[in-house]
C-alpha positions as CSV (number, residue, x, y, z in Angstrom):
1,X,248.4,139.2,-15.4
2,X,248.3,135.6,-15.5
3,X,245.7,133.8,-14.2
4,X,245.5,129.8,-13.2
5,X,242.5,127.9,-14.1
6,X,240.2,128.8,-10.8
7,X,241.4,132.5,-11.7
8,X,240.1,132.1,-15.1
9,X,237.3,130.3,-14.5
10,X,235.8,132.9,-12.3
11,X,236.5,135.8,-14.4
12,X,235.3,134.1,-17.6
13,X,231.5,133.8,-15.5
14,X,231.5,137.3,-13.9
15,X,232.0,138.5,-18.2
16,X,229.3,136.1,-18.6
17,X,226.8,137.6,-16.3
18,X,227.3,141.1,-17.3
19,X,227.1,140.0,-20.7
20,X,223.5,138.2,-19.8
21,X,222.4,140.8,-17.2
22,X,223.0,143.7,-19.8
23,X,221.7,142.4,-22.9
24,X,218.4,142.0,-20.8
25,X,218.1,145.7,-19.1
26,X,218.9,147.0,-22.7
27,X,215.6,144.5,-24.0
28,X,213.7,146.2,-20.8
29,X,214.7,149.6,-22.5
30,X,213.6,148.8,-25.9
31,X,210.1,147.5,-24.5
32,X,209.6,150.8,-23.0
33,X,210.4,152.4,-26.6
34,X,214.1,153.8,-25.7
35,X,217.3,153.2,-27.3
36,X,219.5,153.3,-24.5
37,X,222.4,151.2,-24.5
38,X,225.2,150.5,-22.2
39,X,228.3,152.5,-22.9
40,X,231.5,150.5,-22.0
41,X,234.6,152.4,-20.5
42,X,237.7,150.0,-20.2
43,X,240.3,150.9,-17.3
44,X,243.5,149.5,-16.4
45,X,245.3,149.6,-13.2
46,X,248.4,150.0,-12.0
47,X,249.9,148.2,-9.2
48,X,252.6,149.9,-6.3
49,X,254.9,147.1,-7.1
50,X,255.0,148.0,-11.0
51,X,254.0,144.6,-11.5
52,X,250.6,144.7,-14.5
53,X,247.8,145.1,-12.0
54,X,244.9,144.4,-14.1
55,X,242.0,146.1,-14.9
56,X,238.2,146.2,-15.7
57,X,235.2,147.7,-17.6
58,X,232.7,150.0,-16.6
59,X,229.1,149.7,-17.6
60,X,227.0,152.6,-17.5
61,X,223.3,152.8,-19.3
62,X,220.9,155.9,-18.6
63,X,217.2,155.3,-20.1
64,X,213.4,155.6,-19.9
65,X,212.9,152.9,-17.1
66,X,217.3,152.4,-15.7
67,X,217.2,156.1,-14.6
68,X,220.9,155.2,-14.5
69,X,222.9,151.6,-14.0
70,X,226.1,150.3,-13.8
71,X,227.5,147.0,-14.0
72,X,230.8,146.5,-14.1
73,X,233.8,143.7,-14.2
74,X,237.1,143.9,-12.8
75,X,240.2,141.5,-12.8
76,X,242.9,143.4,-10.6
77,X,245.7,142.0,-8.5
78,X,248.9,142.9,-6.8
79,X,249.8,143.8,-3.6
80,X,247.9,145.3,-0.6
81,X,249.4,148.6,0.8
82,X,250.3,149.2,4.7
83,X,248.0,148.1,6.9
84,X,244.9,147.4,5.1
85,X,246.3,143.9,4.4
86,X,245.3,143.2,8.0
87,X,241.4,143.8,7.4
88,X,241.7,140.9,4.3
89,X,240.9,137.3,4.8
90,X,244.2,135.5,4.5
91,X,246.3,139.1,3.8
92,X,248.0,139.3,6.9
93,X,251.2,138.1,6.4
94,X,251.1,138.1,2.6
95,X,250.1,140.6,1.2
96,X,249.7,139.7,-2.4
97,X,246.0,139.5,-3.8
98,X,243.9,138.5,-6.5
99,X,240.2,139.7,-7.1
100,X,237.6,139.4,-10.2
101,X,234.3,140.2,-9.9
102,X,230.7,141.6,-11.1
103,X,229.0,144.5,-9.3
104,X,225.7,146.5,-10.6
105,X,223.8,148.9,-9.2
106,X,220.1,150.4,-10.8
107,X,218.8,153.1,-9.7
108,X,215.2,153.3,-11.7
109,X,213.1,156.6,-13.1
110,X,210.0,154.9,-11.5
111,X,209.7,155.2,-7.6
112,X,207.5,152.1,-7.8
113,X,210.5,150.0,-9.4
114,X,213.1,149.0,-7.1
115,X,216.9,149.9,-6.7
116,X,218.6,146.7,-6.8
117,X,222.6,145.8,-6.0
118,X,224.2,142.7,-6.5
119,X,227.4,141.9,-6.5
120,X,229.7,138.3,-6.5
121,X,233.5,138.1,-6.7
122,X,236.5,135.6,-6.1
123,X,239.4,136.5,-4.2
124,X,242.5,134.9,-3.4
125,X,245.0,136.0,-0.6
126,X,246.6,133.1,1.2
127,X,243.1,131.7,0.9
128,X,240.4,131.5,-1.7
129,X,236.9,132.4,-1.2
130,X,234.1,133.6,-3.2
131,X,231.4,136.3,-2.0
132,X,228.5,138.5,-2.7
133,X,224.8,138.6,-3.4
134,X,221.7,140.8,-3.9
135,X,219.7,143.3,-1.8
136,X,216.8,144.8,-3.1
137,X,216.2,148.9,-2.1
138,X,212.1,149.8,-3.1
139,X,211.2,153.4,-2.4
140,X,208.2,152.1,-2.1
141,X,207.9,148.7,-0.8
142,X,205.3,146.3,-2.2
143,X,205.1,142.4,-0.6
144,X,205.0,140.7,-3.9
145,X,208.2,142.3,-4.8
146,X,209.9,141.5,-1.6
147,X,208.5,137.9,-1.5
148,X,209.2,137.3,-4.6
149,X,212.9,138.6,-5.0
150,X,213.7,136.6,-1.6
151,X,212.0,133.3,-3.0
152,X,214.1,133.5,-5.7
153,X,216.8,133.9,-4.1
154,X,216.0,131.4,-1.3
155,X,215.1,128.5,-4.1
156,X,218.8,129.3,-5.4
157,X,220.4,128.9,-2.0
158,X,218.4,125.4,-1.2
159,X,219.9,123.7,-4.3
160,X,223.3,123.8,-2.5
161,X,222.3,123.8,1.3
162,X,219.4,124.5,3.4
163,X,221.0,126.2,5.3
164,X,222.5,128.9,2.9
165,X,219.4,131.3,2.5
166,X,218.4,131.6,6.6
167,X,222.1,132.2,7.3
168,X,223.0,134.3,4.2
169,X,219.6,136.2,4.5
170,X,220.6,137.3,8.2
171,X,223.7,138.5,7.2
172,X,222.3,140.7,4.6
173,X,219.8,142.3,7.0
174,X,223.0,142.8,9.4
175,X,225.2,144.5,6.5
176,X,223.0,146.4,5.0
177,X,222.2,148.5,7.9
178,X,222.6,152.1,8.5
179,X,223.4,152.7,12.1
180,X,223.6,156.6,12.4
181,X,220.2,156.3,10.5
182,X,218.6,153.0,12.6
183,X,216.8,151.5,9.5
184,X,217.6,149.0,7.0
185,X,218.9,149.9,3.4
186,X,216.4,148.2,1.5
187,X,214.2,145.0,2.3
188,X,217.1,142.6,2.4
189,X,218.1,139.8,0.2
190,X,221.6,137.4,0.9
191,X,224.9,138.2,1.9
192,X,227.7,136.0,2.0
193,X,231.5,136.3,2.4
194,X,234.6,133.6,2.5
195,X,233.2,130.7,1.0
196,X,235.8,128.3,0.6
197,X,234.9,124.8,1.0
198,X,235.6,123.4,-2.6
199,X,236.0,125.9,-5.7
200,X,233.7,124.4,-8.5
201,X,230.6,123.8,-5.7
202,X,231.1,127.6,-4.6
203,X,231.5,128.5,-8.2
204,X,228.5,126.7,-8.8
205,X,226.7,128.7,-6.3
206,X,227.6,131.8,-6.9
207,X,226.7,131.1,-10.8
208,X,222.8,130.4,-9.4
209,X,222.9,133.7,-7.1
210,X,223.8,135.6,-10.4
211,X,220.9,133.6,-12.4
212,X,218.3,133.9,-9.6
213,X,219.0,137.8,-9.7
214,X,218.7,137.5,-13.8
215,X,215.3,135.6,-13.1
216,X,213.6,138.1,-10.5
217,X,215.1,141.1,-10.4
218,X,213.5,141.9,-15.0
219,X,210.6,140.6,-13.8
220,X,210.0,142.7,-10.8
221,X,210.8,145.7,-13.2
222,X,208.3,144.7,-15.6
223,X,205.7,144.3,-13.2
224,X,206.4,147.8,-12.1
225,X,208.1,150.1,-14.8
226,X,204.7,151.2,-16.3
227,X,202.9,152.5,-13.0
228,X,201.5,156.1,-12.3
229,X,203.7,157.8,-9.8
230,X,203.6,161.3,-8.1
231,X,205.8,164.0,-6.2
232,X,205.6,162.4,-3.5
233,X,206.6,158.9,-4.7
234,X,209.4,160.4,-6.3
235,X,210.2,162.8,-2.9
236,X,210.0,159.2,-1.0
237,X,212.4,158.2,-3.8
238,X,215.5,160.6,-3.4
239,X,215.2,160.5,0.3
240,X,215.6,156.8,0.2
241,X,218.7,157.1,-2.6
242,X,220.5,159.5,0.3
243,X,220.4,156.6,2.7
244,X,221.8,154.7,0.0
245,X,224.6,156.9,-1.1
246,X,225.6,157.2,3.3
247,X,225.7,153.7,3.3
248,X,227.9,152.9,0.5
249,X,229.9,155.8,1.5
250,X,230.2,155.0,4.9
251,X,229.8,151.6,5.5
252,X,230.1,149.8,2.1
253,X,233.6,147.3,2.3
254,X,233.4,146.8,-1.7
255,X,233.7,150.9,-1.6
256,X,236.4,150.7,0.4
257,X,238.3,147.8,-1.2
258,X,237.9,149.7,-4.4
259,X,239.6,152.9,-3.1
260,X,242.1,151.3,-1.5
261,X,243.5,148.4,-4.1
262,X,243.3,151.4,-7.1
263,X,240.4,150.7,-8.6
264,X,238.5,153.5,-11.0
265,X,237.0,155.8,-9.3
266,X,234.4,156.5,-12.0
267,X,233.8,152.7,-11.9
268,X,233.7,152.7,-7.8
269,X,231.3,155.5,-7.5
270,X,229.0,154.3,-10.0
271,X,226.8,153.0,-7.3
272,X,225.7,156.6,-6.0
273,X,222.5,157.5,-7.3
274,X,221.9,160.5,-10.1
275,X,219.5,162.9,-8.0
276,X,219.3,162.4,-4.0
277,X,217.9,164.8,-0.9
278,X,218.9,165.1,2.6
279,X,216.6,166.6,4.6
């Protein structure tokens, strides 16, 4: 594939942040006295058309406190099959894409520590947008955490516009909603999608969503990873990572974009959680 300087730009700061992001969880790892490193997997994909289609790498680390996360980077493009072009920004009557982005998913061995998911991507149809952000999914809520992940998150959104983090923040709390289940996935965060007012100032704050998740989301872990829990904290813990997996199954559009633009499945799925109940 070749890629034009936007193109570039934002793939060369999604490799950035999973270099950044990783390099930290591995630090949390050997704080706890593991080992556990990331183990990279690089995929390619192919494209309908025959034309090079890109590819990406998956991320997987499995450890004393990351009970398993993945973060992973992909660079894909080529053209949208049948009708799915219809239900992409700009897609409908050229069908031709580009995407590159970062998405990570933790899913921690202590019910006290929170899930986290954060994802931020550019994608270019017939228009260019950027879109993502964070949610953060506690078994077991605690205020501090929530308040604090949220703050950060807020303080990143008011550098560009005051009006970022009470808009983004409501879509969040709309997306990540499980209807058939009538609760919330998590406690919320920022949401955004089809930002595309000038490239280097949505660049710029999509850059400060990935740093503001960098800045809270170790820090909530280290405030957390070292707690007693019980059965029951980790019983509340696998019920809540079943409502996560129906979500991302069911509702989740980055699932679905995966799936259907022939992404890796391995890489896709790396979001479900390594032990869940039903009940």
């Amino acid at each position: 594939m070749i890629l034009d300087e936007q193109q570039t730009a934002a793939r060369t700061w999604f490799e950035q942040l999973r270099d950044l992001i990783c390099a930290e969880f591995e630090a949390i790892e050997r704080e706890a006295g593991s080992d556990a490193r990331f183990d990279y997997l690089a995929w390619d994909r192919a494209d309908p058309s025959g034309a090079p289609g890109g590819g990406g790498v998956r991320g997987v680390m499995k450890g004393r406190v990351f009970e398993k996360v993945g973060v992973n980077v992909s660079t894909v493009g080529g053209t949208f099959e049948g009708d799915f072009a219809r239900t992409i920004h700009g897609a409908s009557d050229d069908p031709r894409f580009f995407a590159t982005g970062i998405s990570l998913v933790a899913h921690m061995a202590n019910p006290h520590v929170p899930a986290v998911h954060m994802n931020t991507r550019f994608l270019a149809t017939t228009k260019r947008w950027f879109g993502g952000g964070a949610d953060l999914n506690p078994p077991l809520p605690v205020a501090e955490d929530t308040e604090d992940f949220h703050a950060t998150l807020r303080d990143a959104c008011d550098r560009h516009d005051p009006a970022h983090y009470p808009r983004f923040k409501q879509w969040a709390d709309e997306y990540f909603y499980i209807p058939h289940r009538g609760v919330h996935r998590g406690v919320g965060g920022i949401f955004y999608d089809h930002l595309e007012r000038d490239f280097a100032a949505d660049l710029a704050f999509t850059q400060d969503v990935g740093r503001a998740f960098l800045d809270a989301y170790p820090r909530i872990v280290r405030r957390r990873m070292h707690l007693p829990f019980t059965d029951a904290d980790v019983a509340q813990q696998r019920e809540w990572r079943g409502r996560y997996a129906e979500f991302n199954l069911v509702y989740d559009r980055g699932t679905l974009f995966g799936l259907k633009t022939g992404g890796n499945v391995d890489a896709i799925l790396m979001s479900l959680p390594p032990v869940a109940t039903w009940g």
